[in-house]
C-alpha positions as CSV (number, residue, x, y, z in Angstrom):
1,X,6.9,3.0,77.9
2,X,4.1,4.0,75.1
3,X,4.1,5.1,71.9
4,X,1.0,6.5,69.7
5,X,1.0,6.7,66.1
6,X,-1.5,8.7,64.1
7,X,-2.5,8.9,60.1
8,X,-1.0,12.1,58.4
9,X,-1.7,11.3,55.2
10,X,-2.0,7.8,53.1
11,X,0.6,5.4,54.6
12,X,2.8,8.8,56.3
13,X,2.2,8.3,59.8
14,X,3.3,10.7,62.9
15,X,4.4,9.0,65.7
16,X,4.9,10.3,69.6
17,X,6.2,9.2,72.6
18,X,5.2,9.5,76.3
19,X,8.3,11.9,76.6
20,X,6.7,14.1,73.8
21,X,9.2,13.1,71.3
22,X,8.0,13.0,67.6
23,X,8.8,11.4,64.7
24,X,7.6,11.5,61.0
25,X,7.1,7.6,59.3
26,X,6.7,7.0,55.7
27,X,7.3,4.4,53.4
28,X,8.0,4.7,49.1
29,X,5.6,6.2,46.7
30,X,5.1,2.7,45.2
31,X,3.6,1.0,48.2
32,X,1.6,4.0,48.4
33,X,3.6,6.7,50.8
34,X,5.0,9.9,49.8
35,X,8.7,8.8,50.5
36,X,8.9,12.1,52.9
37,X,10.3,9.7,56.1
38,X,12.0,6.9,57.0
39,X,10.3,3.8,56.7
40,X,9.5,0.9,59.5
41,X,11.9,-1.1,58.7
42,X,15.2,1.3,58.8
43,X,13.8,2.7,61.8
44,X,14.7,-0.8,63.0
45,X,18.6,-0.8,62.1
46,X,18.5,3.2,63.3
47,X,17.2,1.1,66.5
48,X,20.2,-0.9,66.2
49,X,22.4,1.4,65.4
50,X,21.7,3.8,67.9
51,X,21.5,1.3,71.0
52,X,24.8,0.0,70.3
53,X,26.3,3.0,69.6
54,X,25.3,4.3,72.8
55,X,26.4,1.3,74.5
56,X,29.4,1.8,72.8
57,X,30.4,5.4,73.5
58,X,29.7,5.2,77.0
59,X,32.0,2.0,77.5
60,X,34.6,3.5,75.7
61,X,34.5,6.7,77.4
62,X,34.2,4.3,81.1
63,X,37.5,3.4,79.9
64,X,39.1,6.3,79.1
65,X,39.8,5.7,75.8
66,X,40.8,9.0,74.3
67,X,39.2,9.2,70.5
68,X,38.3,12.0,68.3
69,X,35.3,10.6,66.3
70,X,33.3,7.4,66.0
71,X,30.3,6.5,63.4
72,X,28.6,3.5,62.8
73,X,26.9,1.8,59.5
74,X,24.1,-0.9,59.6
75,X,23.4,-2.7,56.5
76,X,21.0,-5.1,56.2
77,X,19.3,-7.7,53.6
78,X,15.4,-8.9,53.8
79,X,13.7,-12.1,52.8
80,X,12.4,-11.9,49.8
81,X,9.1,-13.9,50.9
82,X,6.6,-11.7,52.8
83,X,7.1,-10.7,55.9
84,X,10.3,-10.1,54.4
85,X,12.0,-9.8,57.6
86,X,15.9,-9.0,58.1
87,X,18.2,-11.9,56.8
88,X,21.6,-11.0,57.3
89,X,22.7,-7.0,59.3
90,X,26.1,-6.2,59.4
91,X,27.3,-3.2,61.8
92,X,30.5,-1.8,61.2
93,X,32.1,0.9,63.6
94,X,34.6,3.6,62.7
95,X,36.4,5.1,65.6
96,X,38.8,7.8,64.3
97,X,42.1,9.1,66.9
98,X,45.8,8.5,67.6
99,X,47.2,5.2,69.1
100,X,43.8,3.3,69.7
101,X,43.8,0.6,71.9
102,X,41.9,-2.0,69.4
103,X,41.9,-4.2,72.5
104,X,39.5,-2.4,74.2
105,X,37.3,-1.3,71.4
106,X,36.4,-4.9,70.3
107,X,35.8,-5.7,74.2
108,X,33.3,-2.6,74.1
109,X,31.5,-3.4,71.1
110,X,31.2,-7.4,72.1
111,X,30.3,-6.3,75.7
112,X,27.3,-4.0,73.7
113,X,26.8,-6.9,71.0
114,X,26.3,-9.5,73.5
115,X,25.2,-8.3,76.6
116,X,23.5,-4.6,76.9
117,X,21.9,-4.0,73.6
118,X,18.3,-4.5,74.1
119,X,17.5,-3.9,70.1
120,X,20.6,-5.9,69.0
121,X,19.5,-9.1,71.6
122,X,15.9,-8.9,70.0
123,X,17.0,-9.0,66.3
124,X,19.3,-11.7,67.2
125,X,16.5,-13.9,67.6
126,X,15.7,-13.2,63.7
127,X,18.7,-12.6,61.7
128,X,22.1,-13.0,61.2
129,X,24.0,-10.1,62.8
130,X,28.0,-9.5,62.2
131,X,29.9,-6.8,63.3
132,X,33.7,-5.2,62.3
133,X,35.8,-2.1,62.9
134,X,38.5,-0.5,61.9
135,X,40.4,2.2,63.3
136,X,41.3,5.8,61.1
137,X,44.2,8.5,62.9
């Protein structure tokens, strides 16, 4: 796995991956970006997000539980002292469809949570990480 990263302009950055895959990184105007990206830091809890998601959706679908919908939203607070790292995240899942087995959705989010997500096991080792649910049909 590699990744390089090139200077567009000030602090926006391009980055590409050895499968060709780009991505645009920028931070806000006052720390001397063009706020035209997402900056380091959310790309983190997009990290997050997105691994357990995954993990997520192809549990649920292992198990055949049928739903119609599911989203996710990662919040986070920082330090305040520099590096400012993540304090406290907090994950919360929406899974929307009829009769729901909530059973077998909290299994598949702890089984992502505390065993297959890579992202979520690394920031573990940092911050505080919580996680909820709720159900909508």
């Amino acid at each position: 796995m590699e990744i390089e990263i090139e200077k567009i302009d000030g602090l926006k950055l391009k980055g590409k991956d050895d499968s060709g895959h780009e991505i645009t990184i920028d931070t806000k105007k006052e720390l001397g970006g063009h706020d035209s990206a997402t900056s380091p830091m959310k790309l983190l809890l997009f990290s997050l997000g997105s691994c357990t998601l995954m993990d997520v959706i192809s549990l649920l679908d292992k198990i055949k539980v049928d739903y119609d919908d599911i989203k996710i939203r990662v919040s986070a607070e920082r330090h305040d002292e520099h590096p400012k790292i993540f304090k406290n995240i907090k994950i919360k899942y929406t899974i929307y469809g009829k009769n729901l087995d909530e059973s077998k959705i909290k299994k598949s989010i702890d089984l992502s949570t505390k065993k297959y997500c890579s992202v979520h096991a690394m920031l573990t080792k940092s911050a505080n990480i919580s996680n909820s649910f709720e159900t909508i049909g």
